[in-house]
C-alpha positions in Angstrom: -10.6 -14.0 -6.9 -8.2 -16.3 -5.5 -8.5 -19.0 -3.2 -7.1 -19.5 0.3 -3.9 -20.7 0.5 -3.4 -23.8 2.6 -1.4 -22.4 5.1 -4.2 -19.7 5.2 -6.9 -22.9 5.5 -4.7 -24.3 8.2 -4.6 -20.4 10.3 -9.0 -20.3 9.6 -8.8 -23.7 11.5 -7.6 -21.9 14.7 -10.2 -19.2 15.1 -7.3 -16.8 16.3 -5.4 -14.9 13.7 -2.6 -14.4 16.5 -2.2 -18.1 16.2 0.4 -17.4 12.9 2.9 -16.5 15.8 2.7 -19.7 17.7 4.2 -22.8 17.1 1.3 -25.3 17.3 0.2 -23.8 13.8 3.6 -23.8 12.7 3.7 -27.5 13.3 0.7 -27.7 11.5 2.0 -26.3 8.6 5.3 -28.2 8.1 3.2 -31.4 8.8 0.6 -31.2 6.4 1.1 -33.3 3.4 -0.3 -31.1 0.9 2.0 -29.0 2.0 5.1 -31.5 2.3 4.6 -32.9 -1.0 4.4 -29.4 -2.8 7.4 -28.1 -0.7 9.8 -31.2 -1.4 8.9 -30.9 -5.3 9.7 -26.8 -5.5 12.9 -27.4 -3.7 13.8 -30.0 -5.8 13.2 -28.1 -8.7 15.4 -25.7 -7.5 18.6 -28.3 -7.3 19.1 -27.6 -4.3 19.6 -30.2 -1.4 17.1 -29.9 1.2 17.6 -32.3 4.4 13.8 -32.7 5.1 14.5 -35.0 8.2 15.1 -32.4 11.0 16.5 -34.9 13.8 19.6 -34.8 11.5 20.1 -30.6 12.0 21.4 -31.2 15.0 20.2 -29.2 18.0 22.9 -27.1 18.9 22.8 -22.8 17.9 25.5 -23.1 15.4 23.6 -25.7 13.6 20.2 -24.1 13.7 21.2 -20.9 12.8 23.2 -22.4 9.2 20.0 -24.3 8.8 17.8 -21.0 9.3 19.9 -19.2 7.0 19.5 -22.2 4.5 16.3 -22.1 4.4 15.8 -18.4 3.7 17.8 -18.5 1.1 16.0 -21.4 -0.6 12.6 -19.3 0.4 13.7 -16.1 -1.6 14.6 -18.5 -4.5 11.0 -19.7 -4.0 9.5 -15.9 -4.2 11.4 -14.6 -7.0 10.5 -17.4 -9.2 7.2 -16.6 -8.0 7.3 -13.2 -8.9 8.5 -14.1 -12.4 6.0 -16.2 -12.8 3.4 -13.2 -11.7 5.0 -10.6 -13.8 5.2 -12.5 -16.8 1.7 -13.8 -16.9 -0.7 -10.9 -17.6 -4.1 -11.4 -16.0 -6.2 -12.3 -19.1 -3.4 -15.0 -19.7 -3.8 -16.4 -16.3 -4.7 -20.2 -16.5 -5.0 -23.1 -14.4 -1.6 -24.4 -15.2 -0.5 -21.1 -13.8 -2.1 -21.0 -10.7 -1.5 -24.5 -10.0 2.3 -23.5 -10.1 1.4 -20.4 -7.8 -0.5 -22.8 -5.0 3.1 -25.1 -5.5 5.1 -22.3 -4.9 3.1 -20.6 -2.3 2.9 -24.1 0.2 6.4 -24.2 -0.4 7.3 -20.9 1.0 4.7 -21.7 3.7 6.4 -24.7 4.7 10.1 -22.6 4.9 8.7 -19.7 6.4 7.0 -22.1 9.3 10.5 -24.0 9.3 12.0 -20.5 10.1 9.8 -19.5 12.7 10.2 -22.8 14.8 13.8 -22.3 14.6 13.7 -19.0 15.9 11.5 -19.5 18.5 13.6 -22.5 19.5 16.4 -20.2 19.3 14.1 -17.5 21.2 15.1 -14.6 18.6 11.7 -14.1 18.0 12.8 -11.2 15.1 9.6 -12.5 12.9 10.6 -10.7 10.0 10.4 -13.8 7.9 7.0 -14.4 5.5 5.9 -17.1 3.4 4.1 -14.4 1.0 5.8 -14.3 -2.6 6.0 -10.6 -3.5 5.1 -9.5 -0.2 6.6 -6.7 1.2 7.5 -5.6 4.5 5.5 -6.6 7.8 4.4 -3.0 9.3 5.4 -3.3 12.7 3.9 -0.5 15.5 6.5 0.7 18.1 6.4 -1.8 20.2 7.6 -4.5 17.6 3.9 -5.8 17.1 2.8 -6.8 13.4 0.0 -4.0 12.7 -0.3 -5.0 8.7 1.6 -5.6 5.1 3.4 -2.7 3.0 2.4 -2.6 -0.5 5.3 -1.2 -1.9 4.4 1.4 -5.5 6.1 -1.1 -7.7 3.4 -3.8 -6.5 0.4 -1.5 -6.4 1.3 -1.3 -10.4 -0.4 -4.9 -11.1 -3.0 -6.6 -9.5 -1.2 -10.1 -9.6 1.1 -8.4 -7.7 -0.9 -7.1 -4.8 -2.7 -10.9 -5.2 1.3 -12.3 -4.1 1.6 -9.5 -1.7 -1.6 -10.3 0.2 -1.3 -14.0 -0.3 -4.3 -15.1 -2.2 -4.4 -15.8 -5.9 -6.8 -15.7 -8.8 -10.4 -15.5 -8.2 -13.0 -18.7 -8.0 -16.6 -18.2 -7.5 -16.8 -14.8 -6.5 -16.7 -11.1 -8.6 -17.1 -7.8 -7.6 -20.0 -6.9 -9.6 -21.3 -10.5 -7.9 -21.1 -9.1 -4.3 -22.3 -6.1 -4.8 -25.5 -8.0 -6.5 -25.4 -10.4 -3.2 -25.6 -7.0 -1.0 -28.5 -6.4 -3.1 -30.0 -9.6 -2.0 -30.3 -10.3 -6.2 -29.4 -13.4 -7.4 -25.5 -14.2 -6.7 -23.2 -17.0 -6.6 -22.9 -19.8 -3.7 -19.4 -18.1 -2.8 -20.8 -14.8 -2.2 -23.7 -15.8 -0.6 -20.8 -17.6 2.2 -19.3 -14.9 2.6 -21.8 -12.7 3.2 -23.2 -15.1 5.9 -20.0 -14.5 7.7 -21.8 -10.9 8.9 -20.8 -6.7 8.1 -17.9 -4.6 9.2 -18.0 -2.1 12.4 -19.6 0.2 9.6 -22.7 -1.5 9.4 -21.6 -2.9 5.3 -20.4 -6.2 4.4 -16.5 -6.1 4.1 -15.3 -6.8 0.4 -13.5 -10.2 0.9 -9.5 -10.0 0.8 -9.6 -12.2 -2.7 -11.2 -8.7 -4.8 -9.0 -6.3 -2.8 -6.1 -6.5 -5.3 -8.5 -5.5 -8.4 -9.5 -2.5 -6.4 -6.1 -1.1 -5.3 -4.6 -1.8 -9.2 -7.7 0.8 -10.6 -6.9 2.8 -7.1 -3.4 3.8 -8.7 -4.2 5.3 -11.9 -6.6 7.6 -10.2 -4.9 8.5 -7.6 -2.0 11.5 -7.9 -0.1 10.6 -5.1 0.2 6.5 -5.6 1.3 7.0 -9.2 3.9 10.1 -7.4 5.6 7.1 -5.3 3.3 6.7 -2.4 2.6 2.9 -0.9 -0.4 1.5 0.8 -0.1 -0.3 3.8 -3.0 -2.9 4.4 -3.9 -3.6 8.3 -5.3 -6.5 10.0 -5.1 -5.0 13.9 -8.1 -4.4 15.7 -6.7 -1.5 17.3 -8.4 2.2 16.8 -4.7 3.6 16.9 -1.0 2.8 16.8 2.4 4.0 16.8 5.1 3.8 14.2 8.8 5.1 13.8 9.6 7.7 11.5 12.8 9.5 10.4 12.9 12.8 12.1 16.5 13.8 11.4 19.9 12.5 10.1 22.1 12.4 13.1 25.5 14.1 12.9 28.8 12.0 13.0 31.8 13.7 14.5 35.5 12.5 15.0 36.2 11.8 18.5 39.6 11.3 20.5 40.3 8.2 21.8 38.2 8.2 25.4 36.5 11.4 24.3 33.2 12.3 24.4 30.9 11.6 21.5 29.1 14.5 19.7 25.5 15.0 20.6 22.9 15.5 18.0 19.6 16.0 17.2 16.7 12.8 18.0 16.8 10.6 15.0 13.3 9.3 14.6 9.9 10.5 15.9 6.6 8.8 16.6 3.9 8.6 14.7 0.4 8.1 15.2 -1.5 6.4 12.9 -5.3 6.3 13.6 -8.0 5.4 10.5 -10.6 7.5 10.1 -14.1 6.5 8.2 -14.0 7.7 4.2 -17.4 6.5 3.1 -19.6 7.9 -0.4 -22.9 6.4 -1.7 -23.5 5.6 -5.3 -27.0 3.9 -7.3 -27.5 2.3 -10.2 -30.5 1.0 -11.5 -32.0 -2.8 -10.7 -31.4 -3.7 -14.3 -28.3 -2.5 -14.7 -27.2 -4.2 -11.3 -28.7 -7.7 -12.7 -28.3 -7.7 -16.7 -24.8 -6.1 -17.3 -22.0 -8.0 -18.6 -19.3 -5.2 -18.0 -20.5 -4.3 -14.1 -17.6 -5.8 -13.4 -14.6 -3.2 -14.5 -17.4 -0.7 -14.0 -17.6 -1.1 -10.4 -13.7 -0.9 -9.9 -13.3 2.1 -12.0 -16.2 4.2 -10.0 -15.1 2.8 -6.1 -11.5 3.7 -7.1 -11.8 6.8 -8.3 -14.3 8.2 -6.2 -11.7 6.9 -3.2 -9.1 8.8 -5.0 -10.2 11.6 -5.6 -10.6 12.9 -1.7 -7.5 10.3 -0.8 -5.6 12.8 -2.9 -7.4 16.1 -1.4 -7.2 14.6 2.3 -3.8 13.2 1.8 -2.1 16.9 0.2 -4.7 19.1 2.3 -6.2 17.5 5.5 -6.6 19.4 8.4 -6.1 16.8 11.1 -9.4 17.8 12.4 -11.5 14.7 13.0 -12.8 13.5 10.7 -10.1 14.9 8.3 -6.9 13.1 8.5 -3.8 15.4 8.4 -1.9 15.7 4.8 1.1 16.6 3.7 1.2 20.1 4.0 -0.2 20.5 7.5 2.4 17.4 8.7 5.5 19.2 11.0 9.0 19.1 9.3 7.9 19.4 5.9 9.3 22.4 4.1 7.8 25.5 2.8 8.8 27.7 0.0 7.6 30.9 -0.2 7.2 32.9 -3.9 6.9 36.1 -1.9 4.4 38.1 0.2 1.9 38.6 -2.3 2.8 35.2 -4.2 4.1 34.9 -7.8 3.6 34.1 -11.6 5.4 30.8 -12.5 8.3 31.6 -15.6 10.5 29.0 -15.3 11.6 25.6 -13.1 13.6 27.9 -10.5 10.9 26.9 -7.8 11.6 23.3 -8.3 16.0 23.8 -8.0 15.0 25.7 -5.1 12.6 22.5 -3.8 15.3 20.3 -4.5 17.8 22.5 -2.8 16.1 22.6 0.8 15.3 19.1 0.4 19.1 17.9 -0.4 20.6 20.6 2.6 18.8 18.3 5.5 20.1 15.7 4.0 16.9 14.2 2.7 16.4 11.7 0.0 16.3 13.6 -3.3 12.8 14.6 -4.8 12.0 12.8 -7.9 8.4 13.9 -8.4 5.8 17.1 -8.1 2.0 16.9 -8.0 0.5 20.3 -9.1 -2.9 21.3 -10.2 -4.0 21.1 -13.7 -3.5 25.1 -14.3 -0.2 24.8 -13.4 0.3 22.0 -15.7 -0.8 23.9 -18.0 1.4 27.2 -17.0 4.2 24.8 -17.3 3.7 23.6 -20.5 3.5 27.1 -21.8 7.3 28.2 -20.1 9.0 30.0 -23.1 12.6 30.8 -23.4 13.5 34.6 -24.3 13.2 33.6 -28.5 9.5 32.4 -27.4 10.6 28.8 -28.0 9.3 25.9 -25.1 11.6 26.3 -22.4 13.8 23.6 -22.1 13.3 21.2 -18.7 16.8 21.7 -16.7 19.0 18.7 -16.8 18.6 18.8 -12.9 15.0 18.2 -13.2 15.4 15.3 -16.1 14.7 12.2 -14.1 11.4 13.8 -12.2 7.8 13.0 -12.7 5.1 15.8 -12.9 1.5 14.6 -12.1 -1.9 16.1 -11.9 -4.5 16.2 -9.0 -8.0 18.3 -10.0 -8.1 18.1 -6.1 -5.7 21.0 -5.4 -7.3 24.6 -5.2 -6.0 27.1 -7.1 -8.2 30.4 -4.9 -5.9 30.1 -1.8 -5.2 33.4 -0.4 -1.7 34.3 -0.1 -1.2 38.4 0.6 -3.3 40.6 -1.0 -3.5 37.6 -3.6 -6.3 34.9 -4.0 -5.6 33.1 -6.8 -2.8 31.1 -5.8 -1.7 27.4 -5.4 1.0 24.9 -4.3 3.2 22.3 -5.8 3.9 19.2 -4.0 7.6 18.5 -4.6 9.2 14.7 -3.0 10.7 11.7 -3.1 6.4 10.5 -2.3 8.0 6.4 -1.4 8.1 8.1 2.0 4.3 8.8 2.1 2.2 6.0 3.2 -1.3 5.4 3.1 -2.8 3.0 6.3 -6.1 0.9 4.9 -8.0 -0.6 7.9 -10.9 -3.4 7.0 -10.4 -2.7 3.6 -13.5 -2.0 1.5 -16.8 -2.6 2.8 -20.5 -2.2 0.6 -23.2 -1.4 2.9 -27.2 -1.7 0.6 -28.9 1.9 1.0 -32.1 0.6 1.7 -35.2 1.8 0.3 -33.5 5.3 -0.6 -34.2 5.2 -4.2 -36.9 2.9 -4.6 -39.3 5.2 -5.8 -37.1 5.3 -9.2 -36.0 1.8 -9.1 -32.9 2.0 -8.4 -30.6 0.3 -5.8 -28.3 2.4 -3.3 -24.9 1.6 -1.9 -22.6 3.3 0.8 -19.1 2.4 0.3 -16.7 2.6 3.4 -13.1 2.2 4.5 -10.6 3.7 6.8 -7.6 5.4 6.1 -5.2 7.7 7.6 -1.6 8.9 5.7 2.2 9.6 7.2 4.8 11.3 6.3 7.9 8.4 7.0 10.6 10.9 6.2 8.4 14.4 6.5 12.1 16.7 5.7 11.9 14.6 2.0 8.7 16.7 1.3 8.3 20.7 0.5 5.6 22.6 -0.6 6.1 25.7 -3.1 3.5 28.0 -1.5 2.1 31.3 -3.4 2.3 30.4 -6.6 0.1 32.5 -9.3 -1.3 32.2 -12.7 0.2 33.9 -15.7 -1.9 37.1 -16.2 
């Protein structure tokens, strides 16, 4: 997939990945002449002015701060052009002339987003909230202000030249999936693979799938999984550290008038804490030696059968989890979501009052407005069978128009509710505020010898993932709910 960018080349060069927040790489970076070259030809395209000679800023905090602000504005000219040029170039139309316009681009941004930082650190505002990556979106930041990873907002986990801009690498050279997973093998493989395999395996024992075919596995990750294609985003990390802290919304505070020297209105805590802490998701698939070495379409293949099988428990773990290591904690076991009850014993499903009644405790703590549902099949299908008293389909309510009902074979439909065990819950939620946290990404680990008597070879595929609720109050869960008889 693609190559390093050469800011990234420059970062390698410093054996440190916390050198990105000093200024010796910074200087690097605005310094370089690939760089330089590329930077003054994108801003010129842009007809803007650019004074590249910074002894005439001046050095005074009036003067650095216009020049700070001029250079981010030139560097989100520089992005959305770049995500133009990502959008409108589908991935079996990506050529060379593209990607050389995409390296231009991204050294440009490099170069203003290194510009940036040295200001600021001159400047000592340290807010570091400035990135060179074209697409990207937001640094995740723990609670004590520390960059933990990069969000990978729904609208970018949609296409995979997205995620590519998000992550900051591009197109790939040299290297496929279906290519590593044959190097892991020890089968025949490309010069590229067999470097990076030489760089040595994960905590879990595998080799980690290098960042460059991470964005073809998180583009098949949303189709097949309920929750991404509900709203939810995934949140790539690069710490080292087991667990961390983030903020979350816990309540809206209340405003109240006050006299002039009067006391101001207390109210309830605004934000919470949340732990995040990864834990190991790993399953183990074969496929035969001949397969592995001879098939021209391993390639899609692989994506399709890693994704899915991800999914699939992501969306069970994600709704259901416990919170009992191993099991991460979902949704409905997360505190401050809401419940709502269809009665002792639970109840059939006739119409969409469940969902108004959702909506309503959702919109009376002042929550963000649910746009989506994720439900089992059988109530999918329960759905699609509401009739109207002429036994016509029951119209959707105009309140309901602009949500999204989506599937998940993952949800049970024998809970016990009452005397009843047949029953099953409805996700309801604006799902943007639930967030999957990826730590080390994927990694392939060869099951040696465990099928050789059939000739076949073995992998165990690993990650580490744990979910949040950023806004739990935006959720509820329709308990009870019963098929027709």
């Amino acid at each position: 997939m693609p190559k390093a960018t050469r800011a990234e080349q420059i970062l390698a060069q410093f054996k440190n990945p916390n050198a990105a927040n000093g200024p010796q790489y910074h200087r690097e970076v605005v310094c370089d002449p690939t760089i330089l070259i590329d930077a003054r030809a994108e801003i010129g395209k842009l007809g803007r002015g650019f004074d590249f000679n910074n002894e005439a800023w001046g050095n005074d905090r009036r003067s650095l701060l216009a020049k700070r602000t001029e250079v981010r504005k030139l560097h989100n000219e520089l992005r959305e052009s770049t995500q133009k040029l990502v959008r409108d170039a589908p991935a079996d139309r990506w050529s060379a002339e593209h990607q050389a316009t995409y390296d231009a681009r991204m050294n440009a941004m490099s170069y203003l987003s290194s510009i940036a930082n040295l200001i600021e650190q001159d400047l000592d505002l340290g807010d570091g909230n400035f990135t060179a990556s074209a697409g990207a979106g937001p640094d995740l930041r723990d609670s004590d202000g520390h960059r933990v990873g990069k969000v990978l907002t729904n609208s970018v986990l949609r296409n995979e030249h997205s995620i590519a801009a998000s992550l900051g690498v591009g197109p790939s050279e040299g290297i496929s999936l279906a290519d590593f997973v044959r190097g892991v093998a020890n089968m025949r493989s490309t010069e590229a693979v067999r470097n990076t395999l030489s760089e040595g395996t994960s905590t879990s024992g595998g080799y980690t799938v290098p960042t460059v075919l991470l964005p073809g596995i998180l583009s098949a990750l949303t189709p097949a999984s309920a929750l991404i294609k509900a709203g939810a985003a995934v949140a790539v990390l690069d710490t080292e550290a087991k667990s961390f802290n983030i903020a979350g919304v816990d309540s809206i505070p209340t405003a109240a008038w006050r006299n002039e020297s009067g006391n101001v209105a207390e109210s309830d805590p605004a934000f919470r804490s949340i732990t995040i802490t990864p834990r190991s998701l790993a399953f183990r698939f074969k496929v035969s030696r001949e397969l592995l070495a001879d098939s021209p379409n391993l390639e899609p293949t692989l994506r399709t059968v890693i994704a899915s099988a991800f999914a699939k428990e992501l969306d069970r773990a994600g709704l259901l989890g416990t919170g009992t290591a191993p099991e991460i904690r979902g949704l409905r076991n997360i505190t401050g979501v809401n419940l709502v009850s269809s009665g002792t014993n639970g109840a059939i499903l006739t119409n969409y009052a469940k969902f108004i009644n959702a909506s309503r405790i959702i919109k009376e703590v002042n929550a963000p407005a649910p746009n989506a549902a994720i439900m089992s099949p059988r109530e999918e299908e329960t759905m699609a069978l509401f009739e109207d008293t002429t036994g016509q389909p029951l119209r959707r309510p105009e309140a309901l128009s602009g949500w999204s009902f989506y599937t998940s074979s993952q949800l049970p439909t024998d809970l016990t509710v009452g005397t009843s065990t047949d029953c099953a819950e409805v996700y309801v939620g604006d799902f943007s505020q639930f967030v999957y946290f990826m730590r080390e990404g994927v990694s392939i680990q060869l099951a040696t010898e465990l099928y050789a008597e059939t000739g076949e070879v073995g992998f165990i595929c690993h990650t580490r993932v744990d979910v949040a609720a950023m806004y739990a109050q935006a959720f509820a869960v329709i308990q009870g709910v019963r098929p027709p008889a």
